[in-house]
C-alpha positions in Angstrom: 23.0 4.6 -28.5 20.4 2.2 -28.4 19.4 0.1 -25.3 19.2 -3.6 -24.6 16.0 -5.2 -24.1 17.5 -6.0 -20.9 18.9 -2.3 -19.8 14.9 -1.0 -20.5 13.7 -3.8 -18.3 16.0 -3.0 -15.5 15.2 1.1 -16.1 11.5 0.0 -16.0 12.5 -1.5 -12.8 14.6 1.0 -11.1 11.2 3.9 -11.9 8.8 1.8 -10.5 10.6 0.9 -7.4 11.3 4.6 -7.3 7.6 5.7 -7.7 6.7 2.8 -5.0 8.6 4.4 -2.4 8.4 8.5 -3.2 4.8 7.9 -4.1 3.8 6.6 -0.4 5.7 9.2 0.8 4.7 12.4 -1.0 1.7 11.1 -2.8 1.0 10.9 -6.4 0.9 14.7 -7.3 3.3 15.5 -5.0 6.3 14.3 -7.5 6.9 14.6 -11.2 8.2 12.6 -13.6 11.5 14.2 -14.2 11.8 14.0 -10.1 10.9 10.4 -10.4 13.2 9.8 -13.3 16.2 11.5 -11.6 15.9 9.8 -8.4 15.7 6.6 -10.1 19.2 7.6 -11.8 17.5 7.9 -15.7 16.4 10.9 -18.0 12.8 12.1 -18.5 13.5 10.6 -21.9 14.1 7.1 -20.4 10.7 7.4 -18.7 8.7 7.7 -21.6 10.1 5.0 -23.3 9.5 2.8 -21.0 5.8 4.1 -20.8 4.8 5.1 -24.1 1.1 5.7 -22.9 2.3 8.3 -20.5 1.6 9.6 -16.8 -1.8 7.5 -16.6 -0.4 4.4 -17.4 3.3 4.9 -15.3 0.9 5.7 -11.9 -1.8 2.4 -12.5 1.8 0.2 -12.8 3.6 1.8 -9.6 -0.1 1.4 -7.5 0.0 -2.4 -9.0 4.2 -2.3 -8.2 3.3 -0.7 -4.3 0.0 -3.4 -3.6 2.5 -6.5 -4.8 5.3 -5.1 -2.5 2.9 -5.0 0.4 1.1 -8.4 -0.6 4.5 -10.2 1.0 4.1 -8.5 4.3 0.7 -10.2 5.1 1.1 -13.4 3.2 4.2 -14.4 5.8 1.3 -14.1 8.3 -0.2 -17.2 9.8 -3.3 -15.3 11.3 -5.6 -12.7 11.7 -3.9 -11.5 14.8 -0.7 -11.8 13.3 -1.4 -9.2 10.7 -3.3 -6.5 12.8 -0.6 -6.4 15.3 2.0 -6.3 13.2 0.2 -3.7 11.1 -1.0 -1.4 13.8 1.8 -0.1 15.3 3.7 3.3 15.9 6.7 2.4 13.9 4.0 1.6 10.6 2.6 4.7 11.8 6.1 6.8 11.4 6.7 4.7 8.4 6.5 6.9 5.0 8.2 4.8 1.9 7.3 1.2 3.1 3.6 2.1 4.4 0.9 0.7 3.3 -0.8 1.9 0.1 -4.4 2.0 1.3 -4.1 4.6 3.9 -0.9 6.4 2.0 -2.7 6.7 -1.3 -6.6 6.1 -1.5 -7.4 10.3 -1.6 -4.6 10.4 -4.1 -6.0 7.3 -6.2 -9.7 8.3 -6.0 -8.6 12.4 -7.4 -7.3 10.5 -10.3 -9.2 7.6 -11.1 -9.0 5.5 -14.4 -6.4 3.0 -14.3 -4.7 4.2 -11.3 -8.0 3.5 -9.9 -8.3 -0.5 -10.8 -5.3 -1.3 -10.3 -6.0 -0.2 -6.5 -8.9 -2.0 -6.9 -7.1 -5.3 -7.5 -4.7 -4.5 -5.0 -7.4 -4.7 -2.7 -9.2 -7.5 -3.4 -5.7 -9.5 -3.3 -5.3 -8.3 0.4 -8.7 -9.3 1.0 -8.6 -12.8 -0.5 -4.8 -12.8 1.5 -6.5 -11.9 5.0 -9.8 -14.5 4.2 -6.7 -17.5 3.8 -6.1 -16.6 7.4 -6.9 -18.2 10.6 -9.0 -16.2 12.5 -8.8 -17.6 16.0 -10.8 -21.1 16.3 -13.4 -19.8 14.0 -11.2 -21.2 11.3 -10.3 -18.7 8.1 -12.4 -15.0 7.9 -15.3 -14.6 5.7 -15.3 -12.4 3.2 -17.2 -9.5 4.9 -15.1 -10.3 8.4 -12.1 -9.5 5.7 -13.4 -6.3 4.7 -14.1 -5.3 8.5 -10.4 -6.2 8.8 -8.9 -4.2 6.6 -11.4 -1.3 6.8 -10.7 -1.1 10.5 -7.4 -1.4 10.2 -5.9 0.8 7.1 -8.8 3.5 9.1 -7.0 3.3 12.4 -3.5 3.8 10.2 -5.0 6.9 8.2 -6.6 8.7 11.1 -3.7 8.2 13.6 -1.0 8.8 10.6 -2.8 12.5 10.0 -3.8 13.2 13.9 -1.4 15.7 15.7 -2.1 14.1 18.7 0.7 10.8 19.7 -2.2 10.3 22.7 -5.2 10.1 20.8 -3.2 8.4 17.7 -2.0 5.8 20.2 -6.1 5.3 21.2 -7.4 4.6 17.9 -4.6 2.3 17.4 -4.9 0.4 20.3 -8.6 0.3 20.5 -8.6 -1.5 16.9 -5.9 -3.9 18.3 -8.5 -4.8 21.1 -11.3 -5.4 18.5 -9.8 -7.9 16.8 -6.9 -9.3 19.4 -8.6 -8.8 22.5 -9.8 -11.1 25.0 -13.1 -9.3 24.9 -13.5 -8.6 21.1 -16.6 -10.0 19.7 -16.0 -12.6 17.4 
């Protein structure tokens, strides 16, 4: 039976969504295609017509699919503090299909490379450009490189205090990064 241009789109759909959630949580070698087909309700078949160009292609368009997903939680912000609070926390911590892709998938991302790889890249640089449109206290919107100390700092603090044992020192980390860039004392 042959499918509507419309049915292939909304397969195309239901994988990627599947891959951005199960790919944040188990990471991009820790589930296969069929997996990723089955829990999005479609064959392996299905999968491959839907990405002819196979595995390499599927994982840079789910990285692309988890970055624009995430883009909305920081565009809603109206500052600087607005994102690190909201972003450093326990509960973003815990999280596992909704985390952030920086901290959930750069190892995974940098093993494979290639298009997985730019698309990352891109993902990035939108975050970036999204935090430098922010107000960052009266110093008016963040430079580029205040930006990158942002989001380094930040998505750090995440990766360490996801993979630390430790709730005490994980609770540190995070709340020393808070007081960087929220504190009354933070050098700005």
């Amino acid at each position: 039976m042959k499918v509507t241009k419309e049915q292939s789109s909304l397969n195309k759909e239901k994988i990627l969504s599947a891959a951005s959630r199960l790919y944040r949580e188990h990471g991009i070698d820790g589930i296969g295609i069929g997996e990723l087909a089955k829990s999005a309700g479609l064959t392996h078949g299905s999968f491959y017509r839907q990405f002819p160009n196979g595995k390499e292609e599927f994982v840079a368009a789910a990285v692309s699919r988890i970055f624009e997903e995430y883009q909305d939680f920081w565009t809603t912000a109206q500052t600087t503090e607005d994102i690190v609070r909201s972003y450093v926390t326990p509960k973003h911590c815990q999280e596992k299909q909704a985390a952030c892709p920086i901290p959930t998938l750069a190892a995974d991302v940098s093993r494979v490379g290639g298009a997985a790889s730019e698309a990352f890249s891109l993902g990035v640089e939108r975050l970036l450009k999204t935090l430098m449109s922010k107000q960052d206290g009266d110093a008016g919107n963040l430079s580029e490189e205040r930006a990158m100390q942002v989001l380094a700092s930040i998505t750090g603090a995440m990766l360490i205090a996801k993979a630390t044992h430790d709730p005490v020192l994980a609770d540190k980390i995070m709340t020393s990064v808070i007081n960087q860039w929220c504190g009354e004392t933070a050098d700005r």
